[in-house]
TIMAR-756892 format. One line per 10 residues: number of its first residue (from 1); their letters; for each residue x, y, z of N, C-alpha, C. Coordinates in steps of 0.2 Angstrom, whole numbers, plus 5000, padded with zeros to 4 digits. Example, Ala and Ser with C-alpha at 12.3 -4.5 7.8 and 13.67 -1.06 7.14 Angstrom:
2
1 = AS = 5066/4972/5039/5062/4978/5039/5066/4984/5039  5064/4989/5035/5068/4995/5036/5064/5000/5039
! end
This chain:
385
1 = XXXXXXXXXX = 5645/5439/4811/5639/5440/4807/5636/5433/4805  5640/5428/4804/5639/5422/4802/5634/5419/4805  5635/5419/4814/5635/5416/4818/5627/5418/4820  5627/5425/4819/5621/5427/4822/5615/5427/4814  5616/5425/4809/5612/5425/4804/5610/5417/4805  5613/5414/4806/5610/5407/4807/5606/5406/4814  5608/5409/4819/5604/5410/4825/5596/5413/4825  5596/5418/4818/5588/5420/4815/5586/5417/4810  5590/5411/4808/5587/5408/4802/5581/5402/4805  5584/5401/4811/5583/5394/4813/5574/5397/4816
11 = XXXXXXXXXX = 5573/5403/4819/5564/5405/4820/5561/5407/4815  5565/5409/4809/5561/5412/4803/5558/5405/4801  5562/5401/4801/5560/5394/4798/5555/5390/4799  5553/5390/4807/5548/5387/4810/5543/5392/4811  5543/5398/4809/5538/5403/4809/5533/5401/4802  5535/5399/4797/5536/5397/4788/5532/5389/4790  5536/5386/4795/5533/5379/4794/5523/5377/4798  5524/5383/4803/5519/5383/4808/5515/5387/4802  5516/5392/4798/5509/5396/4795/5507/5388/4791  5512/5385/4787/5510/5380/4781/5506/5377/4786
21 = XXXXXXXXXX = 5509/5372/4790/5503/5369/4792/5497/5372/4797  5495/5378/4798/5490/5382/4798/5485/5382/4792  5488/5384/4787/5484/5385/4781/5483/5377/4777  5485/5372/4780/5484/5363/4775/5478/5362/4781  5480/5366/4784/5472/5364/4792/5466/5367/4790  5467/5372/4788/5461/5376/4785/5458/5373/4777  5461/5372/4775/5461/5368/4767/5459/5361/4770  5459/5359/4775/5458/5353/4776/5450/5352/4778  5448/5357/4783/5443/5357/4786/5438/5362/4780  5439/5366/4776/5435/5367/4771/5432/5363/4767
31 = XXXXXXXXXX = 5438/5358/4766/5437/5351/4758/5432/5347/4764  5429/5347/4771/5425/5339/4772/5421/5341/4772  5417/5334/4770/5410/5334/4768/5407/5336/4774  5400/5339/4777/5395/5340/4781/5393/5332/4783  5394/5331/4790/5390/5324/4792/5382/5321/4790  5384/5317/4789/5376/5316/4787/5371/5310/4792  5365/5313/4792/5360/5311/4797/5355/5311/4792  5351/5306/4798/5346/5302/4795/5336/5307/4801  5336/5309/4796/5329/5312/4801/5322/5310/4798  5318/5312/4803/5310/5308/4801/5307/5314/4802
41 = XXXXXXXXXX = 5301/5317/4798/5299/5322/4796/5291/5322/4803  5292/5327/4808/5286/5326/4812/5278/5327/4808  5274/5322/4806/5267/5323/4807/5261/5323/4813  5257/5328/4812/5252/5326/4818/5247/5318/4817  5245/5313/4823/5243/5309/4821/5238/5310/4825  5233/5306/4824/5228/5304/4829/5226/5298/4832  5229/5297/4839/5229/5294/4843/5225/5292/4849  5225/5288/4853/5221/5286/4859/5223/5288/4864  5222/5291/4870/5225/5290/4875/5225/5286/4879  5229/5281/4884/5226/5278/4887/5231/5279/4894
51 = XXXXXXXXXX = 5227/5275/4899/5232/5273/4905/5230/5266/4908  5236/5263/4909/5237/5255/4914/5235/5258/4918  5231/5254/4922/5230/5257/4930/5229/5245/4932  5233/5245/4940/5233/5240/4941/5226/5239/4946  5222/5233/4944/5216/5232/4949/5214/5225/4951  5212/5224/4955/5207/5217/4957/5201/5214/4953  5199/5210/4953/5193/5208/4951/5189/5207/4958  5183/5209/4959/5178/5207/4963/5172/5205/4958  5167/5200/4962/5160/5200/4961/5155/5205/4961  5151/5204/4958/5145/5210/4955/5142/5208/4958
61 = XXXXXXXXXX = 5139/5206/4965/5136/5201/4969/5138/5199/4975  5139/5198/4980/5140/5193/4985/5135/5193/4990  5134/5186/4992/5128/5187/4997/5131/5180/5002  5131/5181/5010/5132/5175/5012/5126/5173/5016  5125/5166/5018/5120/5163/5019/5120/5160/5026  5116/5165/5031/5116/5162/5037/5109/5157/5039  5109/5152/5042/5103/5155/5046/5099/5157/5050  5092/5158/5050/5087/5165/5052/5085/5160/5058  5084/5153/5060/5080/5149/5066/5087/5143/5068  5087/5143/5075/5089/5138/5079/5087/5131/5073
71 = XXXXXXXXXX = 5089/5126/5074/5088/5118/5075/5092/5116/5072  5093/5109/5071/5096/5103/5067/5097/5103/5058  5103/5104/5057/5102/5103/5049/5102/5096/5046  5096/5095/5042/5094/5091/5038/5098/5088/5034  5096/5090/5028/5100/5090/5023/5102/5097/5019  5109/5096/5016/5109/5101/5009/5109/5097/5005  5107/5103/5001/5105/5101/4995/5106/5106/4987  5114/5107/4987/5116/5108/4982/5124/5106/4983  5125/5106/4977/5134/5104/4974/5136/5110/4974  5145/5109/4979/5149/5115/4981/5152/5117/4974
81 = XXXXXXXXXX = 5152/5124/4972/5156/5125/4966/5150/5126/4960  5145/5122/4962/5139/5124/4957/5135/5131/4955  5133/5131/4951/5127/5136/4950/5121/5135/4952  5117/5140/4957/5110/5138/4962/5108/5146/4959  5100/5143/4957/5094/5150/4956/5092/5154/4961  5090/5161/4961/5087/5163/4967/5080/5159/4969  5080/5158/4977/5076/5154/4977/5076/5147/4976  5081/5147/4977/5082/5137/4978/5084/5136/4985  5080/5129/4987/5083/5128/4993/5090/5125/4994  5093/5127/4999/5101/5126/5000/5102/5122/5008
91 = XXXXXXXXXX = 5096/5122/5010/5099/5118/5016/5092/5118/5019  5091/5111/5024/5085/5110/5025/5086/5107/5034  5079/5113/5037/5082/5111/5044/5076/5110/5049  5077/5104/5053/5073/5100/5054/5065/5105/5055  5059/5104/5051/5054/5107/5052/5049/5107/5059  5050/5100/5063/5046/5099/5068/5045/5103/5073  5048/5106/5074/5043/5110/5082/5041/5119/5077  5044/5120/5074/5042/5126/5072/5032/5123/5067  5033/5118/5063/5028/5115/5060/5024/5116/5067  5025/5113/5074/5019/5111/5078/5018/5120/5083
101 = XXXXXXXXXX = 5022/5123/5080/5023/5129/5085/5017/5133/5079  5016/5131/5072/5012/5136/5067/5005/5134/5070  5006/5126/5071/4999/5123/5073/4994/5124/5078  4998/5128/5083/4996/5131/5090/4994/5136/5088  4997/5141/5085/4995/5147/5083/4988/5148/5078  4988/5141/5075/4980/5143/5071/4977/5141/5077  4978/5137/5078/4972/5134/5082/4970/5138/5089  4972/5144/5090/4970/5149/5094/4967/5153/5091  4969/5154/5085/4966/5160/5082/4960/5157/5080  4960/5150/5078/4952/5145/5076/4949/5148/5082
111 = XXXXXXXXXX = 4949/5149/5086/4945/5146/5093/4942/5154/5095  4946/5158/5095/4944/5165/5095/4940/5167/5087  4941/5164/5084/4937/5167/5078/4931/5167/5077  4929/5159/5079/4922/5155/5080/4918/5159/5085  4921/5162/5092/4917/5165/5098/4914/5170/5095  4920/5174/5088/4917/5181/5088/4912/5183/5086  4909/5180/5079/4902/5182/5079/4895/5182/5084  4899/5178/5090/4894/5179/5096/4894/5184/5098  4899/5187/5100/4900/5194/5105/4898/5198/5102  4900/5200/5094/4897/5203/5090/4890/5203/5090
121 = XXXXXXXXXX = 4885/5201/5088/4881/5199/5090/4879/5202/5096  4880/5200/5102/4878/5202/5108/4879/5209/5111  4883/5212/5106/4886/5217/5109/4881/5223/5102  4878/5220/5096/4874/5224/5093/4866/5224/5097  4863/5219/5101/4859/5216/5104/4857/5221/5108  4863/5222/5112/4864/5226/5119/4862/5235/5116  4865/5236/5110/4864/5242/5107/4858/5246/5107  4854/5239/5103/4847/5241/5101/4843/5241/5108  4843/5237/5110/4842/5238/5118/4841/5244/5123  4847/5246/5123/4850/5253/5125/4845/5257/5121
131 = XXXXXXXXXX = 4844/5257/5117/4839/5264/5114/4832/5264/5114  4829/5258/5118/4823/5259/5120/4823/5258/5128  4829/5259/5129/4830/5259/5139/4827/5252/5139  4829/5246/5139/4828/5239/5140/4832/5236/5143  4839/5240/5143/4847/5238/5146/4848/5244/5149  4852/5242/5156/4856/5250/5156/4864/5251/5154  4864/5258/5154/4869/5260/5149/4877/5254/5152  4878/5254/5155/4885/5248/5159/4884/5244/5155  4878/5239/5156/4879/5234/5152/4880/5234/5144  4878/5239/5141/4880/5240/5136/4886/5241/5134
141 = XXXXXXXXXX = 4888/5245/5136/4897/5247/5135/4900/5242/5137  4900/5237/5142/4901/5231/5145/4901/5227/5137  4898/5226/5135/4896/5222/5128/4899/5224/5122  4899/5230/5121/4904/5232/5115/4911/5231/5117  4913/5234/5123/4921/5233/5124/4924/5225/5124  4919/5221/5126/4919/5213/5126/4924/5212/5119  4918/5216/5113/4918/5214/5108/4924/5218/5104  4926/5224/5105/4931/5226/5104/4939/5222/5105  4938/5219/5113/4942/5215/5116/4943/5208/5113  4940/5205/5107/4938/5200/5106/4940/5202/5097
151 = XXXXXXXXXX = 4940/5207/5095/4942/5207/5088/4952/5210/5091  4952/5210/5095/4959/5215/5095/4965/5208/5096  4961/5204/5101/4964/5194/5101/4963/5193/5095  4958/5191/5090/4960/5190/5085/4967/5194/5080  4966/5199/5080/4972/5203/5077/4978/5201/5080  4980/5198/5085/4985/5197/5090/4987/5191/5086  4983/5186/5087/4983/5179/5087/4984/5178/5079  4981/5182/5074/4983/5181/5066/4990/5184/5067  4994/5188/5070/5003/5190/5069/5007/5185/5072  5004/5183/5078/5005/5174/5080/5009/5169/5074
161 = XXXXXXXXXX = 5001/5170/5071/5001/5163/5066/5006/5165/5061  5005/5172/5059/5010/5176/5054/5018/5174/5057  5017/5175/5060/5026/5173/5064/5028/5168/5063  5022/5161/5064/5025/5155/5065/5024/5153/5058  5023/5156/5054/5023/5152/5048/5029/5155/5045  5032/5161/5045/5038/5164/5043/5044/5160/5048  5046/5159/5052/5049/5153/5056/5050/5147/5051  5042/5146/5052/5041/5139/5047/5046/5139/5041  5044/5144/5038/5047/5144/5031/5053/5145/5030  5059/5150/5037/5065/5148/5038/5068/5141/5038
171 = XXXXXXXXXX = 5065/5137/5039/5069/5129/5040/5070/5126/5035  5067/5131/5028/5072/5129/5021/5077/5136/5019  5082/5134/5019/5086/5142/5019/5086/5140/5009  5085/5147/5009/5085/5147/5001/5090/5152/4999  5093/5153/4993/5096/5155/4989/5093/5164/4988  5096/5167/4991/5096/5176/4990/5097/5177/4983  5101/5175/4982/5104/5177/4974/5106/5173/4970  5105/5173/4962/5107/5168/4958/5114/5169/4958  5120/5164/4956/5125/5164/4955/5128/5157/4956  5135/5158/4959/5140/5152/4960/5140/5151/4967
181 = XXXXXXXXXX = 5141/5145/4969/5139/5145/4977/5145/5141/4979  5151/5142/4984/5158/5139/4987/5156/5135/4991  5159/5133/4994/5159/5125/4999/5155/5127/5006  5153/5121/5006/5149/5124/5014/5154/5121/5019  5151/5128/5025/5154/5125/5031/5151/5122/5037  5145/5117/5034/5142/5115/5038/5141/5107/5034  5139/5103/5042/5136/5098/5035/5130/5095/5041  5126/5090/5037/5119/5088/5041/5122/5085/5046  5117/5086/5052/5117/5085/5059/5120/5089/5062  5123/5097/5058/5126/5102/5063/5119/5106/5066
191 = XXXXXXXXXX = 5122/5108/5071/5117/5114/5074/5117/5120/5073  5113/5123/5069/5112/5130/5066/5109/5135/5071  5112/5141/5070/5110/5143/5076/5111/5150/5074  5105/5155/5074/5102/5159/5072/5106/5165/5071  5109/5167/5065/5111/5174/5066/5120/5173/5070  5122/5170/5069/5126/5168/5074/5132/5163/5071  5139/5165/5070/5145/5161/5068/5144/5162/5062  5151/5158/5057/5151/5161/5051/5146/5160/5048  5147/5160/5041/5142/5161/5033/5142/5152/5034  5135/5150/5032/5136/5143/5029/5137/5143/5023
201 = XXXXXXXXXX = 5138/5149/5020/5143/5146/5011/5140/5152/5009  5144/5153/5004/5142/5159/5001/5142/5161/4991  5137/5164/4990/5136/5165/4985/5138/5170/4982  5141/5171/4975/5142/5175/4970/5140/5177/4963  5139/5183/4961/5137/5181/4956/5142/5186/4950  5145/5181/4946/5151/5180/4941/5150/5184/4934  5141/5182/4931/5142/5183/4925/5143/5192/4923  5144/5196/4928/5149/5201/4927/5154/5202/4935  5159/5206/4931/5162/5209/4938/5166/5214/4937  5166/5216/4943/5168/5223/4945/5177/5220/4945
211 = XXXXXXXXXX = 5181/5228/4944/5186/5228/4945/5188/5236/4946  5192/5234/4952/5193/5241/4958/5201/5242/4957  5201/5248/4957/5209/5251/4952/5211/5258/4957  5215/5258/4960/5217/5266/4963/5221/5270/4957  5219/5276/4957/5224/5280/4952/5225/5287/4958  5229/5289/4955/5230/5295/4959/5227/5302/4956  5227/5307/4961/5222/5313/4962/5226/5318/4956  5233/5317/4957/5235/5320/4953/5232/5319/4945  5234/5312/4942/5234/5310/4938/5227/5312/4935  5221/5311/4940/5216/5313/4938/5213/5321/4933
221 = XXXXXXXXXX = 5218/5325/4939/5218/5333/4939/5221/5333/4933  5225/5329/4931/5229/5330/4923/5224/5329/4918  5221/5323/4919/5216/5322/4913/5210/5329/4914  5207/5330/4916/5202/5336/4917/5204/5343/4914  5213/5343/4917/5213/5348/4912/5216/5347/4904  5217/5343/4903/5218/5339/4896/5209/5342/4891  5205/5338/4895/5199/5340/4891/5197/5347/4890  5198/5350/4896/5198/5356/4896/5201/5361/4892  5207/5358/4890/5210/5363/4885/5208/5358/4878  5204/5354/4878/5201/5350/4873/5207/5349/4869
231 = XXXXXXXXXX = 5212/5347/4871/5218/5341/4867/5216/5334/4868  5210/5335/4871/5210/5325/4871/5199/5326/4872  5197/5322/4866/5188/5324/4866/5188/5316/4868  5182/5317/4872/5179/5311/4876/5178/5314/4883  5176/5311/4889/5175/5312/4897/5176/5305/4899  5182/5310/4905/5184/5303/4909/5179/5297/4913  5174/5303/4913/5169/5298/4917/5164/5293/4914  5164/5293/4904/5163/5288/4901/5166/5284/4897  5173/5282/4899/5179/5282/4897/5177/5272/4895  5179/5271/4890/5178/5262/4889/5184/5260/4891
241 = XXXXXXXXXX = 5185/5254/4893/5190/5250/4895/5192/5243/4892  5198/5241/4894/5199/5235/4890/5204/5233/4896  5205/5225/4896/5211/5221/4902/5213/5216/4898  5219/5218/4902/5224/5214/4901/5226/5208/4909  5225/5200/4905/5225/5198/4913/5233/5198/4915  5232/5193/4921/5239/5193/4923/5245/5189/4921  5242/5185/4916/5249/5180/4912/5251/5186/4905  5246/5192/4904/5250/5195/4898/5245/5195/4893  5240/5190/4894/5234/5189/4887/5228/5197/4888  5227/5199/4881/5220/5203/4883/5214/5200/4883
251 = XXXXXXXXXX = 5211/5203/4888/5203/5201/4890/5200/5202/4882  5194/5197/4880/5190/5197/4875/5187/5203/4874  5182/5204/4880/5177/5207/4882/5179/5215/4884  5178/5221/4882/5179/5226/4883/5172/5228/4888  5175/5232/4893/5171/5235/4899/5171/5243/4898  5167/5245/4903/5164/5252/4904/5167/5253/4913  5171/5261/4911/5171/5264/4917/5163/5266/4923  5161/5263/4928/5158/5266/4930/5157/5271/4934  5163/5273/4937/5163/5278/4944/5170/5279/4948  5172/5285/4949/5179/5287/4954/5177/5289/4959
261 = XXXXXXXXXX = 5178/5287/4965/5176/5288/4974/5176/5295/4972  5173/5297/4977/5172/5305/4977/5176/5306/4983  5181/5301/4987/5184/5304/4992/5192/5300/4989  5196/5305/4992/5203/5303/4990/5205/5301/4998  5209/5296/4996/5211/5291/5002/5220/5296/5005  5217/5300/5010/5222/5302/5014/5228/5300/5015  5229/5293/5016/5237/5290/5017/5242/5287/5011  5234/5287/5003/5239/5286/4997/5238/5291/4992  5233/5296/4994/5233/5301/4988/5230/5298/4982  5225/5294/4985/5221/5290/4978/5217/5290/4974
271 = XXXXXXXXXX = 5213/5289/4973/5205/5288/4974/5204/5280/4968  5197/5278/4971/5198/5273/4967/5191/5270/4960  5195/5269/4956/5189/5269/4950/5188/5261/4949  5182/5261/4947/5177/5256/4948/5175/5254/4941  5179/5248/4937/5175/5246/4931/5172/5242/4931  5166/5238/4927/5162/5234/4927/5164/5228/4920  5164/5222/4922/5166/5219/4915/5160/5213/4913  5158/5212/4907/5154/5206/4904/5158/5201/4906  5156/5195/4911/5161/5189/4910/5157/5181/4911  5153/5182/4904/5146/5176/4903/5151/5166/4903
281 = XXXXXXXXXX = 5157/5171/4901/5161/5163/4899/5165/5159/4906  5166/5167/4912/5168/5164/4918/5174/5164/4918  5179/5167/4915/5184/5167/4913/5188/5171/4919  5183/5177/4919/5186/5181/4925/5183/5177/4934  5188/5178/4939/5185/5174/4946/5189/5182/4949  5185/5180/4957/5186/5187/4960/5193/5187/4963  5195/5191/4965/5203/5193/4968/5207/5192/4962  5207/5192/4957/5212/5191/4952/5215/5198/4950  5222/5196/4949/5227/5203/4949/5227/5204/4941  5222/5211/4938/5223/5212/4930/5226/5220/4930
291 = XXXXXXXXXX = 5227/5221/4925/5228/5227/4922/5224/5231/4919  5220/5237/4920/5216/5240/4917/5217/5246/4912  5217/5244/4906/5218/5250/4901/5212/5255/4900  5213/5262/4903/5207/5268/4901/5208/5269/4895  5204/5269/4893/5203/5274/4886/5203/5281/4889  5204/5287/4890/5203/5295/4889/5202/5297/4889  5202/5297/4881/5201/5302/4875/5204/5299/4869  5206/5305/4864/5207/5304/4859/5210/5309/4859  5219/5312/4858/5223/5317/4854/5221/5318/4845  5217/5323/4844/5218/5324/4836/5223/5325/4831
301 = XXXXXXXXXX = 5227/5329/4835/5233/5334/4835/5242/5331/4837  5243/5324/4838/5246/5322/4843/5252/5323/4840  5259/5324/4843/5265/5326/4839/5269/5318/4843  5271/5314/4837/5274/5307/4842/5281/5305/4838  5288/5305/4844/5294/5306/4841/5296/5299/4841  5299/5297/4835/5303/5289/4839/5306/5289/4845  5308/5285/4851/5310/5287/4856/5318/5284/4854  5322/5282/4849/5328/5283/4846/5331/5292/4847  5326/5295/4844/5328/5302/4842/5328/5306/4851  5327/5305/4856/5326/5307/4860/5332/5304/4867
311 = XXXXXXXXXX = 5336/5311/4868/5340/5308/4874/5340/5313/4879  5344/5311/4885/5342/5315/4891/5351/5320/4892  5348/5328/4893/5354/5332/4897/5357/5328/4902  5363/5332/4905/5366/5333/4912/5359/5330/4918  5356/5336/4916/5351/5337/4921/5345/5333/4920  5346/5328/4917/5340/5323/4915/5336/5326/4912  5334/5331/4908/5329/5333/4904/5330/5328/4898  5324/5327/4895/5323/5325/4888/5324/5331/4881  5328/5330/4877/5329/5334/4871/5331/5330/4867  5328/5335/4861/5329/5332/4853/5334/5336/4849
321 = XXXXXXXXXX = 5336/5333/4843/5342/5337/4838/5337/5337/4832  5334/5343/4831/5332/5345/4826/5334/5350/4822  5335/5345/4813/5337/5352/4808/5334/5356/4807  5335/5362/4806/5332/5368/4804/5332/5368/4796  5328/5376/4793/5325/5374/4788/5334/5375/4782  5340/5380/4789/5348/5379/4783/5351/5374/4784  5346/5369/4785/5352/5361/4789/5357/5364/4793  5355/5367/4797/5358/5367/4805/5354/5363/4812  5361/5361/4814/5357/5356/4819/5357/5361/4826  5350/5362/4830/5349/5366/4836/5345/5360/4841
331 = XXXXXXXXXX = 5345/5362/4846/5344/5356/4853/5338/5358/4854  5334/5354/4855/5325/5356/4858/5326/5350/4864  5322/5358/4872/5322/5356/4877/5315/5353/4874  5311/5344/4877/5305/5343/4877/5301/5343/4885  5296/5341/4881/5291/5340/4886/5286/5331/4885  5288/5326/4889/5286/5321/4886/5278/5320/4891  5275/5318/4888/5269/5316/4891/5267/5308/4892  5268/5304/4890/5271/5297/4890/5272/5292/4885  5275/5285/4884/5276/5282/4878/5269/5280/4876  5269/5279/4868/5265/5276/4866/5267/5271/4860
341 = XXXXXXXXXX = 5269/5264/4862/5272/5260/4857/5279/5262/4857  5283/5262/4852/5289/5265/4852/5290/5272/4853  5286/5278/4852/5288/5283/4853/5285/5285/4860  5288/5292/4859/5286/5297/4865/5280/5301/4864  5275/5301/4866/5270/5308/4865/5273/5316/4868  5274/5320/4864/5278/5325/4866/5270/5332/4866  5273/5334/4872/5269/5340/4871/5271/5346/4871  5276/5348/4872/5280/5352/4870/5288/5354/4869  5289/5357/4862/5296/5358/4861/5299/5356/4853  5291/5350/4851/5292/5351/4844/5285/5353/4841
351 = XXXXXXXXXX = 5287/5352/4833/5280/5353/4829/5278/5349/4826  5273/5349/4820/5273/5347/4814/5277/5350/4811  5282/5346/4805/5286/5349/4800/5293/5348/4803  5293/5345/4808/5301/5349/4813/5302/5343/4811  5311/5341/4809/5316/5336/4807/5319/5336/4811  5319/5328/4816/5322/5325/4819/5326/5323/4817  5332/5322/4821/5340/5317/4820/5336/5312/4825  5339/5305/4821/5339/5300/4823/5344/5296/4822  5348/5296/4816/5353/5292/4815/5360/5298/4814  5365/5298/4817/5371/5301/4817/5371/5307/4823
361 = XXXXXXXXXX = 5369/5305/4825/5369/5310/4832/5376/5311/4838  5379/5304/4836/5386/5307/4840/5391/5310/4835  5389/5310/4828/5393/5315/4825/5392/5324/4824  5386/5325/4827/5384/5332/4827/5383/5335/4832  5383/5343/4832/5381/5347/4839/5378/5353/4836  5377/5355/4842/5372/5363/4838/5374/5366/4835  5374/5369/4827/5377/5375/4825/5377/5370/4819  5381/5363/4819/5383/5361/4814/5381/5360/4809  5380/5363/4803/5377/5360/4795/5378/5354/4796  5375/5349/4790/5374/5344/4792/5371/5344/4782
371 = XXXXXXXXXX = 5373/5335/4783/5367/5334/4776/5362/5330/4779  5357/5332/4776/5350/5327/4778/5347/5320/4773  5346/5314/4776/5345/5310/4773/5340/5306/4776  5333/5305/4772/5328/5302/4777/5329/5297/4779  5324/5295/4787/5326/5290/4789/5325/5283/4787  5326/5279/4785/5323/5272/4783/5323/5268/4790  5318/5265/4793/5318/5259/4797/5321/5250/4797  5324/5250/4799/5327/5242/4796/5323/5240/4798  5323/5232/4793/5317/5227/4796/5321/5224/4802  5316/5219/4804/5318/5217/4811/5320/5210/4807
381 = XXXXX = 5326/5208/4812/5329/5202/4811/5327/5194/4808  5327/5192/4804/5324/5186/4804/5326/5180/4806  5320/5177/4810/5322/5171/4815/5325/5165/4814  5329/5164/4816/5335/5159/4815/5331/5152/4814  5333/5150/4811/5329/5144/4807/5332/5135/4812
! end
């Protein structure tokens, strides 16, 4: 009896010790305080929309400068890298045979001009004639056609003259358009030769320029139906702009979108928009690699999370920890639409009024109460002296 009362002493015992410490677990996890987080209260804001889009600079302008006549070049006569007016001359090519080639040309027209009041004449002579039968009819016709024939070589011989003075006036090549004018590829005593081999130098014109940007077809279909559901007022198509060049500085001068191709480029799914910029100070030159910010629109409504408060599932999804109205913490799948500064523009998944966790977030999961304490931002570190 002895034997077997100690042999059920020994599990009543640990049956006794396992409740106690069951119930010091239960009293222990009753007595802790609720984790505490730090959350930011979502307000609607209103904000800008924009988009980087990367593009080039071109000239508002380019004109290259060939010549229109064979001969010897003279002289030029402007400075490479300078500013030339429409209408200045740029290059002078020797005038002599074209000058004697105009000379020929009046001088046949002088000489046919002088005959004509004769035939003229002769040929009204011959008319009056005919109608009292004092000529016969030949001869008259004979004398009018003379005289038709004799106005029609003048007509001839003034397109002559007209030719050779347009020639003529090619042998000073002048300026198409006012602008900035590059290096020539010619210098005096070269042979110019009509229409034919490169540009002798080329002009542009600076004090605006264009800048060519590809965005994509999608991207665009996004924004249209954005207005369309009127979450963002403005149109893409009078959208203002701003640059950013390519050391990081922004452009002074804000520009105007002009136009998006109306054809999507098949091998990148693009299409490409076309801004226009003031650039009086010359700051911008063509081929320069800038960044172009659209303006949109405007979000009136816009719900914007710090992007601290925002982390990704398994599955890469963005979601948030927001407290409910009995400080319970529940998980929101979101929907981001892109950053703006520090935060995310969210378009779906939170509100206004919805408390975000921001701070203590690997202390809490869904379901679990929680205390709430607003968030404070700390200042940013001050610079080492």
């Amino acid at each position: 009896m002895k034997n077997q009362y100690r042999g059920g002493t020994i599990p009543f015992l640990g049956i006794l010790v396992a409740i106690a410490s069951m119930t010091g677990c239960s009293k222990k996890d009753l007595t802790r305080p609720a984790p505490e987080v730090a959350v930011v209260t979502l307000q609607p804001e209103r904000v800008a929309i924009t988009s980087e889009l990367p593009g080039r600079t071109s000239a508002y302008l380019v004109a290259e400068v060939h010549p229109q006549v064979n001969g010897i070049i003279q002289k030029r006569l402007f400075t490479e890298g300078g500013d030339v007016k429409e209408g200045e001359v740029l290059y002078q090519i020797d005038p002599r045979p074209y000058q004697a080639a105009y000379d020929t040309a009046a001088a046949a027209l002088a000489r046919v001009e002088a005959n004509l009041p004769a035939v003229r004449k002769r040929a009204e002579r011959f008319k009056e004639l005919l109608s009292v039968n004092a000529v016969g009819q030949q001869d008259a016709e004979d004398a009018a056609a003379a005289f038709k024939q004799a106005e029609a070589e003048v007509q001839a011989l003034k397109a002559g003259v007209e030719s050779a003075r347009i020639n003529l006036g090619y042998t000073r090549i002048l300026a198409p358009i006012s602008g900035r004018i590059g290096k020539s590829s010619v210098t005096p005593g070269a042979l110019a030769a009509a229409y034919q081999g490169p540009a002798f130098t080329t002009i542009q014109q600076l004090d605006q320029l264009y800048v060519d940007s590809p965005q994509s077809s999608a991207t665009l279909l996004e924004i249209k139906r954005k207005l369309a559901a009127k979450r963002i007022k403005g149109s893409a198509d009078q959208a203002k702009v701003k640059l950013v060049l390519e050391d990081g500085t922004p452009y002074s001068q804000p520009g105007l979108l002009k136009f998006s191709d109306v054809t999507v480029d098949p091998s990148t799914g693009s299409q490409v928009l076309r801004m226009v910029f003031p650039n009086s100070n010359h700051i911008l030159m063509p081929g320069m690699y800038v960044r172009a910010i659209v303006e949109e629109g405007v979000a009136e409504q816009a719900i914007l999370v710090p992007q601290q408060g925002v982390t990704r599932d398994p599955k890469g999804n963005a979601v948030a920890m927001v407290v409910d109205v009995s400080n319970k913490v529940e998980q929101r799948a979101l929907t981001i639409d892109r950053a703006i500064g520090t935060k995310w523009l969210v378009t779906e998944g939170l509100a206004a009024g919805d408390r975000v966790i921001l701070e203590g977030l690997q202390k809490v999961r869904p379901g679990v109460v929680v205390k709430v304490v607003p968030f404070e931002a700390k200042p940013a570190p001050a610079a080492a002296k």
